[in-house]
FITOR-748925 format. One record per residue (C-alpha): residue in three letters; x, y, z. Coordinates in steps of 0.5 Angstrom, whole numbers, plus 500, padded with zeros to 3 digits. Example, Ala and Ser with C-alpha at 12.3 -4.5 7.8 and 13.67 -1.06 7.14 Angstrom:
<pts>
Ala525491516
Ser527498514
</pts>
This chain:
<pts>
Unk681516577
Unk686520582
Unk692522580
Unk696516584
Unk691512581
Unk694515574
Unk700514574
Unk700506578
Unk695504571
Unk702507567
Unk706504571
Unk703497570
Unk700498563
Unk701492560
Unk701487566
Unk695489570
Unk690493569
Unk688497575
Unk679497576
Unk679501582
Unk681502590
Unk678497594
Unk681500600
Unk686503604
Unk691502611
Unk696505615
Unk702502611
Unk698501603
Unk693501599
Unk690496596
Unk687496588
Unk683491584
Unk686490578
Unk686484572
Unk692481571
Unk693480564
Unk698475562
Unk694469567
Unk686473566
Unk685473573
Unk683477577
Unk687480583
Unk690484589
Unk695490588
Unk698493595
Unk701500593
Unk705501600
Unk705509602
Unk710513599
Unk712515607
Unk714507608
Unk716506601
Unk722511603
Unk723508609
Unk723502606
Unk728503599
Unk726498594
Unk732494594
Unk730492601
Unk723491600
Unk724486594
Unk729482598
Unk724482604
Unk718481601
Unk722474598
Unk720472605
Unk712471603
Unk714468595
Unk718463600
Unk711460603
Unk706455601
Unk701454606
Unk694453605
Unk693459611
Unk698464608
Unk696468602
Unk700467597
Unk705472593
Unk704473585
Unk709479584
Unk712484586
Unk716489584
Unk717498583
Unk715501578
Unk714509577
Unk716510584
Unk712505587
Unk713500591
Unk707493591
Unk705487591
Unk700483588
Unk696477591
Unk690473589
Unk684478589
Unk679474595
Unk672475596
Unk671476603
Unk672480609
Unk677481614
Unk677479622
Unk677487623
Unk671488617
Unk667483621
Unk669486629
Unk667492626
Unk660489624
Unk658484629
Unk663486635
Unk665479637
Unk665472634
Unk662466636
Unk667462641
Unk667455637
Unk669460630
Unk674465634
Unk678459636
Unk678456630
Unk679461626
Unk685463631
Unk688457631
Unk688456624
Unk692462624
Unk697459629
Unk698453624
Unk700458618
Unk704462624
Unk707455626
Unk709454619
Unk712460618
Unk716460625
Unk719453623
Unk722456616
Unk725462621
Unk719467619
Unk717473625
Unk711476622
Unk711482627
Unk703485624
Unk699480628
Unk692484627
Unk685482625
Unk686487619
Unk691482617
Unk687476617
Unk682476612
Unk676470612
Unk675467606
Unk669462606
Unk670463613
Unk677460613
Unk683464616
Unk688467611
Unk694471614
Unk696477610
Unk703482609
Unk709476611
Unk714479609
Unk713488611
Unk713489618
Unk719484617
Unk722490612
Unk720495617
Unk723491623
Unk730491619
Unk730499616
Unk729501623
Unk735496626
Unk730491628
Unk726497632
Unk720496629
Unk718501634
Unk723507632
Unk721506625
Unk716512626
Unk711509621
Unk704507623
Unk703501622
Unk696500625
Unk694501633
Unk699499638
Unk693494641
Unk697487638
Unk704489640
Unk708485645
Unk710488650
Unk717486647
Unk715490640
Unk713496645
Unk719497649
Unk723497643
Unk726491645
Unk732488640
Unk731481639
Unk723478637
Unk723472637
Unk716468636
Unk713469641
Unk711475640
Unk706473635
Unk704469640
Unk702475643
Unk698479637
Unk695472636
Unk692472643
Unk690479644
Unk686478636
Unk683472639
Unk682476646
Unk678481642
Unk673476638
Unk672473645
Unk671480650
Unk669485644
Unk675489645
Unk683488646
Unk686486652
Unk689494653
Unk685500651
Unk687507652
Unk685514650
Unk691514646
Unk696510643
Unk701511649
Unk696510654
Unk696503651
Unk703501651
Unk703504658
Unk698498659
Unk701492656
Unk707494659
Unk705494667
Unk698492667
Unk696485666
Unk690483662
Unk683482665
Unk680475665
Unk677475658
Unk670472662
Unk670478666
Unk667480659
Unk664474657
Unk662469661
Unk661464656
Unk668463655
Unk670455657
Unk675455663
Unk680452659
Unk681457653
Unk681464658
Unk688461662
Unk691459655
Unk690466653
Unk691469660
Unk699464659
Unk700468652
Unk698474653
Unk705474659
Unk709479660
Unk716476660
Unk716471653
Unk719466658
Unk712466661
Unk709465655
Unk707458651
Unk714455648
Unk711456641
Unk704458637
Unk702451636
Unk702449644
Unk698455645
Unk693452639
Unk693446642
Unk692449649
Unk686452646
Unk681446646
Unk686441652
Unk680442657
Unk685439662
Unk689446662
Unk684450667
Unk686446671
Unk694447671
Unk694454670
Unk687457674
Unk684462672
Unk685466679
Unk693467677
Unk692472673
Unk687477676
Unk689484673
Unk695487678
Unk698480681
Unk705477679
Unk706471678
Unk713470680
Unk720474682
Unk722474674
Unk715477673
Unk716482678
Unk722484676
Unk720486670
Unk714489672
Unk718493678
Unk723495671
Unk718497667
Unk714501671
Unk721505674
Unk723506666
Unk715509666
Unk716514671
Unk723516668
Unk720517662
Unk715521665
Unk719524669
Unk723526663
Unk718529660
Unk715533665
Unk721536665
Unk723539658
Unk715541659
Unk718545664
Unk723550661
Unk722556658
Unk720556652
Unk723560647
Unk719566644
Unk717565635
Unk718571632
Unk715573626
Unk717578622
Unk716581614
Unk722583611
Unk721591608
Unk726591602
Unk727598599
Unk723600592
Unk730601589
Unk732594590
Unk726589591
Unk728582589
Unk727580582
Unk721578580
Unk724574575
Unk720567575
Unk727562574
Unk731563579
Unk731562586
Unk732569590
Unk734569597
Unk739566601
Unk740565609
Unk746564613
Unk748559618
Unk747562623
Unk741564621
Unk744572622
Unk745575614
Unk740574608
Unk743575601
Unk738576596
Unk738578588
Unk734585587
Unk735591583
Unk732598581
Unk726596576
Unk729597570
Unk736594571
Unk738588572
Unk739584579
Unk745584583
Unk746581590
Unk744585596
Unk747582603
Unk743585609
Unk745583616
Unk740583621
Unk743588626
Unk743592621
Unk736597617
Unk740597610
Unk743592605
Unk749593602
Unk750591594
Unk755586592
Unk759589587
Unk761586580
Unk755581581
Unk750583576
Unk745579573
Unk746574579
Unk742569582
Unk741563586
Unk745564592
Unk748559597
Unk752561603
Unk758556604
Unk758552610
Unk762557614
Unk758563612
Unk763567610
Unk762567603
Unk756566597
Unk755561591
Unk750563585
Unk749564579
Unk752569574
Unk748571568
Unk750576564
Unk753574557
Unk753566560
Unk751563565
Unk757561570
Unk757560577
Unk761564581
Unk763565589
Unk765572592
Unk766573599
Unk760575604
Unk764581606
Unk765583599
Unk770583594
Unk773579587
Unk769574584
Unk772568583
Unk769563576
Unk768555579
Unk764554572
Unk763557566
Unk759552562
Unk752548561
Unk749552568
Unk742552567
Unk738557572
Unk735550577
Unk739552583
Unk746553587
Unk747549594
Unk753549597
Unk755543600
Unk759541606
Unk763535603
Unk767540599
Unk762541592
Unk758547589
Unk752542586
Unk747546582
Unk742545576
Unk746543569
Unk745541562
Unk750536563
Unk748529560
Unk740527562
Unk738533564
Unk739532572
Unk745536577
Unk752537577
Unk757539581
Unk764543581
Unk769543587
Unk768549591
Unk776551589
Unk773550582
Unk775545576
Unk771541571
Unk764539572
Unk762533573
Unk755529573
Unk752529580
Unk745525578
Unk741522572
Unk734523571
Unk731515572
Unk727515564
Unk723509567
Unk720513572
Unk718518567
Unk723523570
Unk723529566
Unk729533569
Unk732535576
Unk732542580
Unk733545586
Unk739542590
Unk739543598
Unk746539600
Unk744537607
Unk749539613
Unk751531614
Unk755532607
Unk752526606
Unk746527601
Unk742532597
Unk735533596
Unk732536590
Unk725536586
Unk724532581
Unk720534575
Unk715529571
Unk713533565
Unk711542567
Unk705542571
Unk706543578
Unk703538582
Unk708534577
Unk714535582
Unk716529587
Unk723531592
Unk729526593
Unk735525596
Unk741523592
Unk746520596
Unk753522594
Unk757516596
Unk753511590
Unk750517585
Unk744514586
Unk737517588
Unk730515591
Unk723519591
Unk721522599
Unk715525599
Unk710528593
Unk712535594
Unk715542589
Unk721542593
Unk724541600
Unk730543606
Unk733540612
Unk731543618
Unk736543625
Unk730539629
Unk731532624
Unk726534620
Unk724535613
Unk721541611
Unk718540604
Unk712545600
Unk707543597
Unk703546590
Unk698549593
Unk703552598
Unk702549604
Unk709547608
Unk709540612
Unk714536617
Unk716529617
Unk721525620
Unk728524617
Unk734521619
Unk740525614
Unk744519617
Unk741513613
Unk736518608
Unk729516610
Unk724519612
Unk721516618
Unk715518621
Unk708521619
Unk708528616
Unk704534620
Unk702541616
Unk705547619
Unk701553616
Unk700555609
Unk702561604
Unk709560601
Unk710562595
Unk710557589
Unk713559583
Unk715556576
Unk718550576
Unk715549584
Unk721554586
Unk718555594
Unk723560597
Unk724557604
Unk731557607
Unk732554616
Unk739556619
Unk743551624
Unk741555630
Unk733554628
Unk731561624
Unk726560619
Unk726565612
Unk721564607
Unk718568602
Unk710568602
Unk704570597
Unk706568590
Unk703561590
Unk696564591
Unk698570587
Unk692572583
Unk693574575
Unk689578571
Unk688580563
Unk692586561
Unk692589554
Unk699593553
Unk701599548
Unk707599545
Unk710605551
Unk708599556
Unk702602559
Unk697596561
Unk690597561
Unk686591564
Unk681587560
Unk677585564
Unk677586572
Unk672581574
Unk676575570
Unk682574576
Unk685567578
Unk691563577
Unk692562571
Unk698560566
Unk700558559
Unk696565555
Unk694564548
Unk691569544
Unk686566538
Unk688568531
Unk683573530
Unk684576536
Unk676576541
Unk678570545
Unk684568549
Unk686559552
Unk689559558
Unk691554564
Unk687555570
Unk690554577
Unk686551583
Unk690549588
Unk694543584
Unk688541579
Unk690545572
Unk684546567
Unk683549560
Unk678555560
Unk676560554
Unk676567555
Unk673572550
Unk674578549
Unk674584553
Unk669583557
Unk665576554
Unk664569558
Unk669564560
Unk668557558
Unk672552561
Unk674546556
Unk677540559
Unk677539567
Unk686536566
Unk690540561
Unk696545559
Unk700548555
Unk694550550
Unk695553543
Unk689554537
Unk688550532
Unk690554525
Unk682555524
Unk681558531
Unk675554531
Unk680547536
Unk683547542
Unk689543543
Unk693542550
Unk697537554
Unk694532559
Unk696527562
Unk693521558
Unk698525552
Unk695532547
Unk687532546
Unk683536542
Unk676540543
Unk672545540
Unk673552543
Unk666553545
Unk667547550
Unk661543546
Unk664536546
Unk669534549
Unk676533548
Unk679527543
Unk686524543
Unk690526538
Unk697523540
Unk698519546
Unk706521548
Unk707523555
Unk711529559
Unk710534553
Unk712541554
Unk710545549
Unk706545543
Unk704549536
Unk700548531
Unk703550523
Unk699556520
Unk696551514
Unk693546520
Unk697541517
Unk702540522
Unk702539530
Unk708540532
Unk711539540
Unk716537545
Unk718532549
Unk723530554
Unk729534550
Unk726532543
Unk721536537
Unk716532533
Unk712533529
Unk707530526
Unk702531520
Unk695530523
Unk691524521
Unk697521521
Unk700516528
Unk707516528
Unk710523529
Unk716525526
Unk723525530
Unk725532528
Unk732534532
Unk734534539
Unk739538544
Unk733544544
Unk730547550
Unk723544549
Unk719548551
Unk718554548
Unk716554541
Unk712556536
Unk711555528
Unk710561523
Unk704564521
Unk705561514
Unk708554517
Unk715555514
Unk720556520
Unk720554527
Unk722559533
Unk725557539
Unk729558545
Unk736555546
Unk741555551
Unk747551549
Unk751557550
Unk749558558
Unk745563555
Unk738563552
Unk738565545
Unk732565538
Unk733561534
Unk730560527
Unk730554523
Unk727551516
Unk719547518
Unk720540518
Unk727541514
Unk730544521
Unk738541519
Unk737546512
Unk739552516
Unk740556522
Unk738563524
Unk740566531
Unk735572532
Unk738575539
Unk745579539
Unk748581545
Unk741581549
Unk740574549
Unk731571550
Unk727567550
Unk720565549
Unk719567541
Unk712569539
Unk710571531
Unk707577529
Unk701576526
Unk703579520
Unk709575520
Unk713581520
Unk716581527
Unk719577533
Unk718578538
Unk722574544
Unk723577553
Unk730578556
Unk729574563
Unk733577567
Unk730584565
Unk724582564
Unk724587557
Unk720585551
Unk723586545
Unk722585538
Unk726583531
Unk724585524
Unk723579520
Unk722576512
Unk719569512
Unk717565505
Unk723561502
Unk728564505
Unk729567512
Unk732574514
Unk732579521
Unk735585522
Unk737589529
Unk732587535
Unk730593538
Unk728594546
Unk720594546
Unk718595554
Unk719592561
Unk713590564
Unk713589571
Unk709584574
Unk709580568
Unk706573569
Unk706570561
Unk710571554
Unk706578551
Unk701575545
Unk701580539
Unk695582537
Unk693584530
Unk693592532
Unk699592535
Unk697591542
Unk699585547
Unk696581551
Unk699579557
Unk697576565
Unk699581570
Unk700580578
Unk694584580
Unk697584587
Unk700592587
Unk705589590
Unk707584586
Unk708588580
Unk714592582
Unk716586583
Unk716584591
Unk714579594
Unk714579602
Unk720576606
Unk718572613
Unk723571618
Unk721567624
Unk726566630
Unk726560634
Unk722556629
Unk723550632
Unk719552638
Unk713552633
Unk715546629
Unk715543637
Unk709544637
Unk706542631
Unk711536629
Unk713533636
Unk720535635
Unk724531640
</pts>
């Protein structure tokens, strides 16, 4: 199953049981699936995730009421409906049977007798529906499916949703509904007010295209046709087919008029026209020669809307003829003494409103990062004093002073002036390293450990902090990162993580006035740009545009990709900042960045362990006995568990989905998260992986040294559980579940925790965690604790200064740890040092020079938007 598949089975788990994709469309996919509590089968429409967010779901729920309503034996029937893990569906009786678009597409056109009585079975559900105040405004040949030849009429209920998310402007929506063949020329004017007599229209140009084998307006593209059906008149359809009886061709000739008025005063008139054989001779079919009029209200609208064309063109043709501005494309060099730091949890640049000034957090190799601010006119950057171990800026609206992160005995988030000068504290506590935005509605938002785990805001002249957006659980929403507050000040996007993997993230956007928040787009992070469009980065690195309306939080359009190689880091952190005058900065390389294995001696040097063995690879383990190491690899957003011996032996890939792998006690397993839970396979790959637990949105994993014990974090909470047993024992909760790991003897658990603002080792008694407490770092902080094989010593990394360091530790019944002690800084570091038994390490390197000094390229675009022009129709 695909990974959508996947979560929609979750989502529904225990109601329907999804079999298979039977298709998709513009607006949905449609899956076969059983529902379990009648035992029948049946039809689940997902709607796509764009139309879901124009949608929302308290609309959807309130409109798809429209077909729950109706009983009519030519109207599919509703049986459900609802959201669920973002989703938006609805679910019908599973049909065996075709559409009228399957069958055109087989035989091309329809026998004459079965194409009218098929339309006017439609007309009879239409009628039906007209009576009970129900438009359906998608009259298409994929929206009628023929079921032992009888027609049934699909999707009440969505076009009229779509109609009333864009005001009534089903047009303006930017959605794809489908093609423009159907529409009315009411719908393709964008008029207002649709009243029943356009599906008047759809359903004769439906039963045009059965009868002549083609729609009555064709076209090269989509515009061309709504050209056509808005100035020309259709040709006879037995023009095309002369088998077609007289009366049948001036019934569709009156319904296909321009104007309503000229139109059948209702579908069931123009049903009964089809077989009233007298009705050629009130309307002759020479009336209704392509290019003629037929009246002063007709040529009144005809002279309206060929006037309105050519404005239009005319219009067109005029913005086409300005100049131009040029894109300019430049890579950012930064001094060898200040790259940026190559730390993987912070956001590392800022661009200034006025798209004229960067800021950035760079430093010298072995000292911590400070912000540096470098204007464009300017060949060198300036430091900012006292902002030592800063990250994460933001420029304020007016671009005269800077939100970030402080980080050197806590975490707090400061505000100094661009200009420089003192820095003034707005935060103090429970900031944690996601992200700082400044808004313009008078508030700091950035990343907290405040209650569930989403984002928190402070106003920008300082005060108590308080919550900003809760992670939905329901939807299985693991945290909130990354805040960009839009310019509006109405809104602020963010990503949402669903457990660690990086095609794991989707992006929302919290509306500030209600605290609530909805799912946009599938994608690591986002930002607004001045052109109404959202500009959001894929795992893979890729950047794409949709419409967005900042005003009513929707996207509104189809998303178009606008080129690749932005750099993706942890935690889907995709660097890229758009000023309001159009200038572009992003960061460029790391989301490709290709690792390599690196044995490191205790004075820091490294030696690579085998060059042919490189790729993007995450999540190192080495084995107990030191000749093979587990990782995740990374190709594009698939994540696989490979074995490689060591030095120079073979590479043996174990599960096709997996993270986070850890060792069996014995060397001879591997265990490692995927998204059905935690599985284990052999470590030579000969059978594949079994379940072990079926919990979801785990983190981090380790196994105790005995074997007895598997131990794990999920959703802020440790379990641990004895293997052969099903229930898992609830340990504690409060911790950083990531990173932990069970001593060689199984005795004690060591694990970062940043209660403080600051990460710290902690070591607690196993499985008895509430005995006692041990806190291993001083002054340094750490994080990301690792055992020496021996069991003697510590080791843990300084994030900020990217240093391992080591602690001197005694295990047994009871536990002590002397001094930690500097150890050596490697840069370029992409993983956690594993000690090896000799005393080496084993770590994942960036192989790109660059990369390792811990620079990354910064690419600066000016008149971005003349680019985005072209690519993403900007208007």
């Amino acid at each position: 199953m695909t990974h959508q598949t996947d979560r929609l089975s979750t989502a529904l788990a225990g109601r329907y049981r999804i079999e298979r994709a039977l298709g998709a469309g513009g607006m949905a996919t449609v899956y076969l699936a059983e529902d379990l509590k009648h035992d029948r089968k049946v039809a689940i429409k997902v709607l796509k995730p764009e139309l879901a967010a124009v949608l929302g779901a308290e609309r959807f729920v309130v409109e798809i009421k429209t077909t729950a309503a109706m009983s009519h034996p030519h109207i599919l029937p509703l049986f459900d409906s609802g959201t669920a893990d973002g989703f938006l569906f609805y679910v019908m009786p599973y049909i065996a049977g075709e559409t009228i678009r399957e069958k055109l597409n087989r035989e091309t056109q329809f026998g004459v007798d079965d194409a009218v009585r098929i339309a006017r079975e439609v007309a009879d559900a239409l009628d039906y529906a007209h009576r009970h105040g129900v438009i359906h405004r998608d009259i298409k040949p994929e929206n009628i499916m023929l079921h032992d030849g009888r027609a049934m009429v699909m999707d009440f209920g969505i076009a009229l949703a779509v109609s009333a998310a864009a005001g009534g402007r089903m047009t303006e929506t930017g959605l794809s509904l489908g093609t423009p063949h159907y529409m009315s020329p009411e719908q393709a004017t964008a008029e207002k007010e649709i009243t029943p007599r356009s599906d008047e229209y759809s359903l004769a140009s439906v039963l045009y295209e059965m009868l002549a084998g083609q729609p009555p307006h064709v076209g090269g593209a989509a515009q061309q046709v709504i050209m056509r059906i808005i100035t020309e008149q259709a040709r006879p359809v037995n023009e095309f087919r002369k088998n077609v009886p007289a009366h049948v061709v001036a019934a569709l000739a009156k319904a296909l008029e321009k104007l309503p008025a000229d139109r059948f005063e209702s579908v069931k008139t123009f049903s009964d026209a089809l077989t009233n054989q007298s009705f050629a001779t009130a309307a002759p079919t020479s009336r209704f020669r392509a290019g003629q009029t037929t009246g002063v209200s007709q040529r009144v609208f005809l002279a309206t809307a060929a006037i309105a064309v050519v404005a239009i063109v005319a219009a067109a043709w005029a913005l086409s003829r300005r100049e131009p501005k040029p894109v300019t494309r430049v890579s950012i060099a930064l001094p060898d003494n200040h790259q940026l730091t190559d730390g993987t949890t912070q956001w590392r640049v800022a661009l200034s409103p006025d798209g004229r000034t960067i800021v950035y957090a760079g430093g010298p190799p072995n000292a911590r990062a400070q912000l540096w601010v470098r204007k464009l006119d300017d060949l060198s950057a300036t430091p900012l004093a006292g902002t030592e171990g800063a990250s994460n800026p933001s420029f304020s609206p007016d671009g005269k002073h800077i939100a970030y992160l402080g980080n050197v005995s806590a975490r707090v988030i400061r505000v100094i002036p661009v200009a420089g000068g003192p820095s003034v504290t707005v935060a103090d506590s429970l900031v944690d390293n996601g992200g700082v935005s400044w808004g313009h509605d008078g508030y700091i938002y950035f990343d907290a450990k405040l209650a569930g785990d989403g984002l928190a805001r402070v106003r920008e002249t300082g005060g108590k902090a308080e919550v900003a957006s809760m992670t939905d659980t329901a939807a299985r929403e693991s945290f909130h990162v990354h805040p960009a507050a839009l310019p509006n000040g109405r809104g602020v996007l963010f990503s949402v993580a669903h457990g660690m993997a990086l095609d794991g993230f989707d992006v929302a956007v919290l509306d500030t006035r209600t605290g609530k928040h909805r799912i946009l787009v599938h994608a690591t992070s986002a930002r607004y740009a001045p052109s109404g469009h959202l500009l959001y980065m894929t795992a893979t690195g890729a950047m794409f545009a949709v419409p967005f309306d900042i005003n009513e939080l929707r996207i509104t359009g189809e998303a178009v990709p606008i080129f690749e190689g932005v750099a993706v880091r942890s935690l889907g952190r995709a660097e890229v900042e758009v000023a309001a005058n159009g200038t572009l900065l992003y960061a460029a390389g790391g989301s490709g960045a290709v690792n390599e294995l690196v044995w490191v001696a205790r004075d820091g040097s490294a030696v690579v362990v085998d060059s042919s063995f490189t790729g993007r690879f995450v999540s190192l383990k080495l084995s107990p006995d030191a000749r093979s190491a587990v990782l995740t690899r990374v190709e594009g957003t698939k994540q696989s568990v490979v074995v490689k011996q060591l030095d120079r032996g073979p590479t043996t890939k174990v599960a096709d989905d997996g993270t986070s792998p850890t060792w069996s006690a014995d060397g001879k397993s591997i265990l490692f998260v995927s998204r059905r839970g935690i599985e284990r396979v052999p470590a030579d790959g000969s059978r594949l992986p079994a379940l072990v637990s079926s919990a979801q949105l785990v983190a981090s994993i380790s196994v105790s040294g005995d074997g007895k014990w598997l131990f794990y974090g999920q959703a802020g909470v440790y379990y641990g559980l004895m293997f052969g047993d099903t229930v898992p024992r609830r340990l504690t909760e409060g911790l950083m579940n990531r990173r932990a790991t069970l001593s060689p003897d199984g005795k004690w658990l060591a694990y970062d925790y940043d209660g403080t603002g600051r990460f710290e080792v902690i070591v607690v008694p196993f499985p008895d965690v509430f005995v006692a407490r041990h806190q291993v770092t001083t002054s340094t902080g750490g994080n990301v604790p690792r055992w020496s094989p021996d069991g003697k010593a510590l080791y843990f990394m300084d994030d900020q200064s990217r240093e391992l360091w080591s602690a001197p530790v005694t295990l047994g019944a009871k536990f002590s740890a002397g001094t930690p002690r500097r150890e050596f800084r490697l840069p370029g570091i992409a993983s956690a040092a594993e000690p090896a038994p000799d005393g080496r390490f084993l770590a994942l390197r960036l192989a790109d020079e660059r990369a390792r000094s811990g620079g990354i390229e910064l690419i600066l675009v000016e008149n971005f938007l003349e680019e985005l022009k072209g690519k993403a129709k900007v208007k």
